[in-house]
N, C-alpha and C positions, 0 to 999 in steps of 0.2 A: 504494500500500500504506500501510497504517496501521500505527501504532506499537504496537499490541495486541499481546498475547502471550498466552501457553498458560493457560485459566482454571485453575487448579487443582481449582475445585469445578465445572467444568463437567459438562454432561450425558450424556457421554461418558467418565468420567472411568471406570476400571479394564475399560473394554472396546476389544477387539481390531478394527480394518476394515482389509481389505485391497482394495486401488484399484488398477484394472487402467489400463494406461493412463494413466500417471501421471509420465511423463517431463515432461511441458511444457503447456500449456495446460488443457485443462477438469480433467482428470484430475487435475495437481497441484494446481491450485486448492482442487478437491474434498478431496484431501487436508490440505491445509494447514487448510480451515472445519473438518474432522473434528480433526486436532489443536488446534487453539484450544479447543476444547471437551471433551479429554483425553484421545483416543480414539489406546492405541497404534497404529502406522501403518505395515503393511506394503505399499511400492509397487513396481509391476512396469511390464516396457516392456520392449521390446528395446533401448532408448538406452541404457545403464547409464553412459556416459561420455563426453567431448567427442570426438569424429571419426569415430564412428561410426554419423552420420545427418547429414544436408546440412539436416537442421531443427537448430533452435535447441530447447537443453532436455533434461537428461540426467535420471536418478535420482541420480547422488551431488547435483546442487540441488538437487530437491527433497528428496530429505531434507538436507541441509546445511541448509537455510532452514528446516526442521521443528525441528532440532536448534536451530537460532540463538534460533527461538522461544520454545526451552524444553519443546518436545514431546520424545517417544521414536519411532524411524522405522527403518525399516532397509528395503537396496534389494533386491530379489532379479529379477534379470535373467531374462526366461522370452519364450519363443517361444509364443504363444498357438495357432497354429495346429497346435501340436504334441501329442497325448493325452497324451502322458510328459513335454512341459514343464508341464504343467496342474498334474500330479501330484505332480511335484516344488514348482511352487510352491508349492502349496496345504504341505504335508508342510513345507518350509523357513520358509514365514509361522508354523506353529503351533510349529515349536520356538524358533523364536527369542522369539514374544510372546505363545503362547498360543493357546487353541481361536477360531476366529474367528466373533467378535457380528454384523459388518458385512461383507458383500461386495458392492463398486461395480463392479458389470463395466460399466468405458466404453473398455476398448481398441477400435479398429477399423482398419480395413486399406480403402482406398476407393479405388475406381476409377471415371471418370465418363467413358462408353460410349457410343453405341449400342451394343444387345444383340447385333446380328451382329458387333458388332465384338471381343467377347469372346472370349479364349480359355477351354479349359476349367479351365487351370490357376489364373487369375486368380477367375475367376467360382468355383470351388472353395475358394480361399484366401479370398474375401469371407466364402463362406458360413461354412468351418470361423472364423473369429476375430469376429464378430459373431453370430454365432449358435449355432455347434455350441459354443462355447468358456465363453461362459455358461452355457450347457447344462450342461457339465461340470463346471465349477468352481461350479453349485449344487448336484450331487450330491454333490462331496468336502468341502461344507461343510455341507449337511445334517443326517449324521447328530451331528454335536456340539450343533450348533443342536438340534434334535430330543432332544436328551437333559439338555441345559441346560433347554429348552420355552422358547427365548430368541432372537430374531434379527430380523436386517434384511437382506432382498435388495434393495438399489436398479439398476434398469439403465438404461441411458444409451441412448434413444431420437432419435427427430429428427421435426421435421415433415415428411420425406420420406415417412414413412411412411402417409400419409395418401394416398388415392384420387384423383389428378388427375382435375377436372372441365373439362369442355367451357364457354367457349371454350379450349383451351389457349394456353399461352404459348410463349414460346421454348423450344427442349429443352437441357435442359442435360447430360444423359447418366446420370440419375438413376435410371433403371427400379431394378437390379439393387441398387445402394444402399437403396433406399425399400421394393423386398421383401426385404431383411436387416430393417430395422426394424419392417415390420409383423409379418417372424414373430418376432423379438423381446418385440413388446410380443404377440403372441395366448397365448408361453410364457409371459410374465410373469403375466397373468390366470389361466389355468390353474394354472399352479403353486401362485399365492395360496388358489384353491380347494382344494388337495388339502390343505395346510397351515395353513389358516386358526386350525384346533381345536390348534393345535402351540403359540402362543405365535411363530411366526416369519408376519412380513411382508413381501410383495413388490410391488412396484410401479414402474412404470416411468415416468420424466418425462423432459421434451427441453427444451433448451433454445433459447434463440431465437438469430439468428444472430452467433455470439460473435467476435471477433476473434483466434483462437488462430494459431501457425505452419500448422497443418495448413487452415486456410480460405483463409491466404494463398495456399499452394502453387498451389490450385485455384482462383485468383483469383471466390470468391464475392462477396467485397465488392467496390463498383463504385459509379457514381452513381446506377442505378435502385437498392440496394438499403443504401447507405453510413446511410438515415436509419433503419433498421430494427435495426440494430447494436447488442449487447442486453449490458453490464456483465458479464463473469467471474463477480461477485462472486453473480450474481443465482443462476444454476445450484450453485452452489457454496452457496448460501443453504438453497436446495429440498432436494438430496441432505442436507444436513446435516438439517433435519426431518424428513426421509422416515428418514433415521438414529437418531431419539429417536422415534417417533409409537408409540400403543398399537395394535400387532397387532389387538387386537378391532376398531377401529375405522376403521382409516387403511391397506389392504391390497387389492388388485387393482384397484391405480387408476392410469390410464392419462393424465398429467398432463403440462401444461406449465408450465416454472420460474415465470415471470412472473403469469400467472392463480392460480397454483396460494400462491402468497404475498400476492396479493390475498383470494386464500381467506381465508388464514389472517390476515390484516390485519398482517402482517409487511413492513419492510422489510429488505433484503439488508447484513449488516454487511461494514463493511470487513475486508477480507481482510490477515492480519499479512504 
């Protein structure tokens, strides 16, 4: 981490993002590049505090570390899989900081399978918090977005989502994971289409494979894959673009962090 703090005249600066997912790894990250850049910060996660997850990484840190920065952040603890936790969150982001400019939906919930090995309870709780849950939480922010004629939808994708080709490789139990993502990114496109003429943007980007608590768990880094291991700061970089870009022109794009700042001939700042 770098000794950077909250720009004052950043490019975020008197608008609201609320970052799902946002206890510990990509998600705080993401938070933390959106405050640098003065964007108030409400973050969600079921972790709200230490001992209540066997991962490292709560929301009083992350915002504690927002606060230290010199940002404004506040945590609101919310079950994603739940229709009436959605609603409350959404309802407790806007009164505390206001109608919300920015929504990061990067929560997720993962399970790595074979498909008969699934139950229906699991394979239901993938679908409802990676898919059904962005779903919802861009309807409850719509319509203010929609009446401002102002916003940014970022959602948090992955290269699973992408069509295994033949020869295949080792299975790693990714089926049911990779189709959360691709219906992910097919709603992110469409949505951009129905709202394009609004003034609001959405677009979905993935990051490459980052070193967060939750990749550990799932021990994806290894030696075939240890050289492939792709900077925090990088995703964290993207979403922050995707967070200031002009709706007319930067909207149902289906993007990866690393290429996608090649695009823009951007490198990834250090994260405060």
């Amino acid at each position: 981490m770098s000794q950077a703090h909250v720009n004052p005249n950043g490019a975020l600066k008197g608008r609201t993002a609320l970052v799902t997912g946002a206890s510990r790894g990509i998600g705080a990250a993401i938070a933390t590049r959106l405050a640098m850049e003065g964007a108030r910060i409400a973050v969600s996660a079921r972790t709200a505090e230490e001992g209540e997850s066997r991962l490292p990484g709560t929301l009083a840190e992350t915002v504690g570390h927002i606060r230290d920065i010199g940002g404004e952040a506040v945590a609101i603890k919310a079950d994603l899989a739940q229709s009436a936790e959605r609603e409350r969150l959404v309802q407790e982001a806007v009164a505390a900081l206001g109608p919300i400019d920015i929504l990061i939906n990067n929560a997720a919930i993962t399970y790595f399978m074979p498909v008969e090995d699934f139950t229906d309870k699991r394979f239901a709780l993938m679908l409802e918090v990676q898919v059904h849950a962005p779903f919802h939480l861009s309807q409850l922010v719509l319509p203010a977005m929609r009446e401002r004629r102002r916003g940014w939808i970022v959602n948090i994708s992955s290269p699973a989502g992408i069509h295994p080709k033949q020869p295949y490789g080792p299975f790693r139990g990714g089926t049911v994971y990779g189709m959360c993502k691709a219906a992910l990114e097919r709603f992110t496109t469409g949505l951009a289409s129905e709202v394009h003429s609004e003034g609001i943007a959405v677009n979905v980007v993935s990051p490459g494979l980052v070193d967060t608590p939750g990749v550990a768990v799932h021990g994806l880094i290894n030696e075939h894959t240890k050289d492939r291991v792709q900077p925090i700061k990088v995703i964290a970089e993207a979403v922050y673009q995707l967070s200031k870009a002009d709706p007319k022109t930067m909207t149902g794009r289906v993007l990866y962090a690393e290429p996608f700042l090649e695009e823009l001939g951007l490198a990834a700042v250090e994260l405060a």
